[in-house]
Steps between C-alpha positions, in 0.01 A plus 500: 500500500656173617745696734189669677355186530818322667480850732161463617558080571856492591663219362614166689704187462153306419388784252820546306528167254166545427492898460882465348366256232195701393718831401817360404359222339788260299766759676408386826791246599753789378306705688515383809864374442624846448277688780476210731193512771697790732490776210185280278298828609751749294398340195091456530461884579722599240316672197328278212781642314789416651391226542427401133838637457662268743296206318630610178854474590446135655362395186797509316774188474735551902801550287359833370544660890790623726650190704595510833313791655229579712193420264267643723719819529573540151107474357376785813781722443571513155302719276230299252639552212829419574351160642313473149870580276686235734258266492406503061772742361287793455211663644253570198294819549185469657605153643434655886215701387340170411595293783307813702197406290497123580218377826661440850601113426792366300491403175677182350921546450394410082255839520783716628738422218187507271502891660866570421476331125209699411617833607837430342343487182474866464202505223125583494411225667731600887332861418156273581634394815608824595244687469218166639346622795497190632745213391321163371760221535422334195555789254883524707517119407403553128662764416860340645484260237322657254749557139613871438372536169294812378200343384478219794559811743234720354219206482679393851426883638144500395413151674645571787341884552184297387536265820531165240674259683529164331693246300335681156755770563828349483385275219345776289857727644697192329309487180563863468891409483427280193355878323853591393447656187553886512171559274284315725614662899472848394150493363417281778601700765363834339172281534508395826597860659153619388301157546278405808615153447870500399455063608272513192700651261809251593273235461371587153849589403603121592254331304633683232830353517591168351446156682868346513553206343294207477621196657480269185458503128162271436366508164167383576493854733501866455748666753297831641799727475329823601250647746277671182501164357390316863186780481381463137481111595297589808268703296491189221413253756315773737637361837639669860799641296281784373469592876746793550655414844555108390588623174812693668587234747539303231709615355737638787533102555567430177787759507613351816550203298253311740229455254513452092181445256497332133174474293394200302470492155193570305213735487325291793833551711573393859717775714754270757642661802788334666633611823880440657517250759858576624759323398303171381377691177155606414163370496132539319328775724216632256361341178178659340308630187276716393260578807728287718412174288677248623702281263383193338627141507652568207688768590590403819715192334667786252601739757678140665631386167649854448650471842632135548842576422559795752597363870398838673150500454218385716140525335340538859214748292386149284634230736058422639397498175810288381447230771 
């Protein structure tokens, strides 16, 4: 396609940079180092796939090619996957095949090692790349850095052949790490295989698990240790927890250890959600009742009395009313 195009214009020294920069993109200094204007030609009628090949090579660290020869020589001549093995040590299969997949411009040198780590992996997840009719650069990204597990890859396989591209994946993919426990993955995965939504089984499988720890001991507090016990409180008090969807995030943030809950004491009981602001501690996110009452005057000066002594909390959730 682009070589027809540079046929039917002809190229020039005005045209080039601006052509040059367009296809070759973040390659183009090499580029035009290696072929210099004289032979510049040679490389923009080559085939999409040599020339992703050629890109490929140049992404990797200098010391990784031959010295002293004829650059130009050596990347025309030589065959591509010999190119590929000098250039990253091996030549996955399917690695060309791929390249021969990608559109006529050049991708960015961090994609083409994403290509190489992903089909080195050798699990269910490069059989999705080899058999994609077309290649989407963010599942190559993904699934270089996604973790090699059985579970995370099966979950990982489904969200990608379902087109789900987003942060959810890798944080659901590293929750699924934390399900070590023989008794749990099996039944899990023998779930998801026949599921629609194998997301939603993961997800109900995490708010199963425990919370970790709470952060401190208070005995005017009850720690909510548990996801079961987070949604018997949200039926008590009849608030957004009983909502499915929040219900679940919840509780993936909680096990993230971004998030933790405790409950008042009392029949009339308050439910307190403090959320982890870095390094600096936590602070007062939610504070409600039954119906989303908020808390009285009264309470408001326990919940700070139960709290004075403790550096690393901020009650930004009372801090209006407290003023």
């Amino acid at each position: 396609m682009v070589s027809k195009a540079i046929i039917k214009s002809g190229l020039t020294a005005e045209t080039i940079p601006d052509l040059l920069q367009h296809v070759a993109g973040e390659f183009s200094s090499s580029i035009l180092t290696i072929w210099g204007e004289n032979f510049i030609t040679e490389y923009m009628i080559a085939s999409a796939t040599h020339r992703h090949v050629w890109h490929a090579v140049l992404s990797v660290d200098d010391t990784r090619l031959p010295l002293e020869i004829d650059m130009r020589n050596w990347l025309t001549k030589s065959r591509r996957k010999e190119l590929l093995r000098a250039a990253f040590g091996t030549c996955p299969p399917g690695m060309i095949s791929l390249l021969s997949k990608l559109g006529p411009c050049a991708e960015t040198p961090e994609f083409y090692k994403a290509v190489h780590t992903a089909l080195s992996r050798g699990d269910a997840l490069t059989q999705t790349l080899h058999h994609a009719k077309k290649i989407d650069t963010r599942a190559v990204l993904l699934i270089a850095k996604l973790p090699r597990e059985k579970l995370a890859v099966n979950f990982a396989n489904f969200m990608l052949r379902s087109r789900i591209f987003n942060v959810a994946i890798e944080e659901y993919l590293w929750l699924a790490k934390r399900i070590t426990d023989p008794k749990l993955i099996e039944p899990l995965l023998n779930d998801s295989s026949g599921s629609r939504d194998p997301v939603a089984a993961l997800r109900k499988a995490i708010s199963k698990r425990p919370f970790p720890a709470e952060p401190w001991s208070i005995p005017e507090f009850v720690p909510i240790k548990t996801g079961d016990e987070l949604q018997d409180i949200a039926q008590q008090l009849g608030n957004c927890l009983t909502d499915r969807n929040y219900f679940y995030n919840s509780c993936v943030n909680a096990q993230a250890g971004n998030s933790c809950y405790y409950r008042t004491r009392g029949d009339d009981f308050l439910l307190l959600k403090f959320i982890k602001f870095g390094n600096l501690g936590w602070y007062l996110d939610e504070c409600f009742g039954r119906q989303n009452r908020k808390p009285t005057k009264k309470e408001i000066d326990q919940i700070a009395a139960a709290t004075s002594h403790l550096d690393d909390i901020w009650l930004r959730a009372l801090s209006d009313d407290m003023l």
